[in-house]
C-alpha positions as CSV (number, residue, x, y, z in Angstrom):
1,X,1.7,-7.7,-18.2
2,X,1.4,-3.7,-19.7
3,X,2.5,-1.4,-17.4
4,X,0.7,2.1,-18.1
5,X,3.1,4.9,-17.7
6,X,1.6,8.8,-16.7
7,X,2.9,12.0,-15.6
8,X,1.8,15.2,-14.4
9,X,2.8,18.1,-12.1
10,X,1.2,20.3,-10.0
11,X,2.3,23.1,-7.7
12,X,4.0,22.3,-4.2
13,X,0.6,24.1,-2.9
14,X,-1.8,21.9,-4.9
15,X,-0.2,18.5,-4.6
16,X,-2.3,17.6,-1.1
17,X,-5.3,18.3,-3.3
18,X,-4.5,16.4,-6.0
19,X,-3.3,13.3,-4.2
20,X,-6.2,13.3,-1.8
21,X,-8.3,13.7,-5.6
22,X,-6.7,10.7,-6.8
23,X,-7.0,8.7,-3.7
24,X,-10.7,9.5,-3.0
25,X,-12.5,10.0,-6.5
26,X,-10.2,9.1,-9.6
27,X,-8.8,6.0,-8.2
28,X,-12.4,4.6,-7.1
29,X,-13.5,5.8,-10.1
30,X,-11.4,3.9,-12.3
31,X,-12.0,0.6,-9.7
32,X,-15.6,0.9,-10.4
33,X,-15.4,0.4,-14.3
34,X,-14.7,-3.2,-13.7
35,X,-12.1,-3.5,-16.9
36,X,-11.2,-6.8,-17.5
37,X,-7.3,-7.6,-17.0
38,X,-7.0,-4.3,-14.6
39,X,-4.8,-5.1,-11.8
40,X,-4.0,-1.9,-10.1
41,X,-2.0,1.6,-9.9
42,X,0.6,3.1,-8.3
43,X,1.1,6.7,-7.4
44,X,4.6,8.2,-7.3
45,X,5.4,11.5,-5.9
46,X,8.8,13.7,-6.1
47,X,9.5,17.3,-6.2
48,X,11.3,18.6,-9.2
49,X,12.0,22.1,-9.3
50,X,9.3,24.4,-8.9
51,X,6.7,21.7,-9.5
52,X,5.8,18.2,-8.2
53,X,5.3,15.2,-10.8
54,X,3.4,12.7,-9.8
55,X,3.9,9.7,-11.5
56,X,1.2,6.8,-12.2
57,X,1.8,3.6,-13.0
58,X,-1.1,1.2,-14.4
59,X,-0.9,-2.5,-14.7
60,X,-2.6,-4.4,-17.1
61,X,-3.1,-8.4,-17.9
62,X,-2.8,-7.1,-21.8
63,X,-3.1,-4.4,-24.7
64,X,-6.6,-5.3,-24.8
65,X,-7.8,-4.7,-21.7
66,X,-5.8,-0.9,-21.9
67,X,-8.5,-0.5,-25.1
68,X,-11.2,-1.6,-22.9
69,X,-9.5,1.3,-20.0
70,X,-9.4,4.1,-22.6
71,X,-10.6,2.7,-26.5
72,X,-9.1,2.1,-29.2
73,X,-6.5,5.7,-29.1
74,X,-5.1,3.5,-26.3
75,X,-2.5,6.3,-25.9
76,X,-4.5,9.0,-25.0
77,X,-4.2,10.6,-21.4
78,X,-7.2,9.9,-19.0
79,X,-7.1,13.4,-16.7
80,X,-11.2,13.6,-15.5
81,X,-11.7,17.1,-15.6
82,X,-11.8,17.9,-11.8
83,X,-8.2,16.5,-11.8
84,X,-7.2,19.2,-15.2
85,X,-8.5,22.0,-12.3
86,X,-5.7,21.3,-10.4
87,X,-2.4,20.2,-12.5
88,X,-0.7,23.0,-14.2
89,X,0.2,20.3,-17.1
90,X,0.2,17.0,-17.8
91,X,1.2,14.0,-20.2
92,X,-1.6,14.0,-23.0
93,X,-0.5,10.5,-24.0
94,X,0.3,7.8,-22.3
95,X,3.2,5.2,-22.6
96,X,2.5,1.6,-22.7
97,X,5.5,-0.8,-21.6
98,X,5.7,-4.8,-21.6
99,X,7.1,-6.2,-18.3
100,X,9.9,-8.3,-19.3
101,X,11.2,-9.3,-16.3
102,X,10.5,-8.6,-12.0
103,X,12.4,-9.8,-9.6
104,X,10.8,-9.9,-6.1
105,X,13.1,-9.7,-2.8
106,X,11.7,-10.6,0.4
């Protein structure tokens, strides 16, 4: 499993917007391409100092199915443009992590 790691922050007047983006266009949008070995995102929200982050978190069956997401610069940020309206700034590149080990506790 990859986990895809991305950041970017908005201002505390924005962030309704750009959650409600994310949760009505970008995340559908990225459903609908269908990519192999996609198994979902996460959305992480915190405030941190004048800004909010928000934090996403992709998970991937492999490497090759991240090149399938985004091409071969795996690496590179994907911020549709109605999403760059609204962050002040963001991660250009994404990080790509292997999941070593989860523990579960129910």
């Amino acid at each position: 499993m990859i986990k895809r790691i991305w950041h970017g922050y908005t201002t505390p007047e924005n962030a309704e917007a750009y959650e409600r983006l994310l949760e009505t266009e970008v995340f559908p949008g990225i459903e609908a391409k269908k990519i192999p070995g996609y198994r979902g995102i996460e959305l992480y929200r915190r405030k941190l100092g004048q800004e909010i982050q928000f934090t996403t978190v992709m998970s991937f069956d492999s490497l090759d199915n991240v090149i399938a997401f985004q091409g071969e610069d795996y690496s590179t940020a994907y911020v549709p443009a109605a999403a760059q309206k609204i962050l002040q700034r963001w991660d250009v590149r994404s990080s790509h992590h292997d999941v070593r080990i989860t523990r579960d506790y129910h």
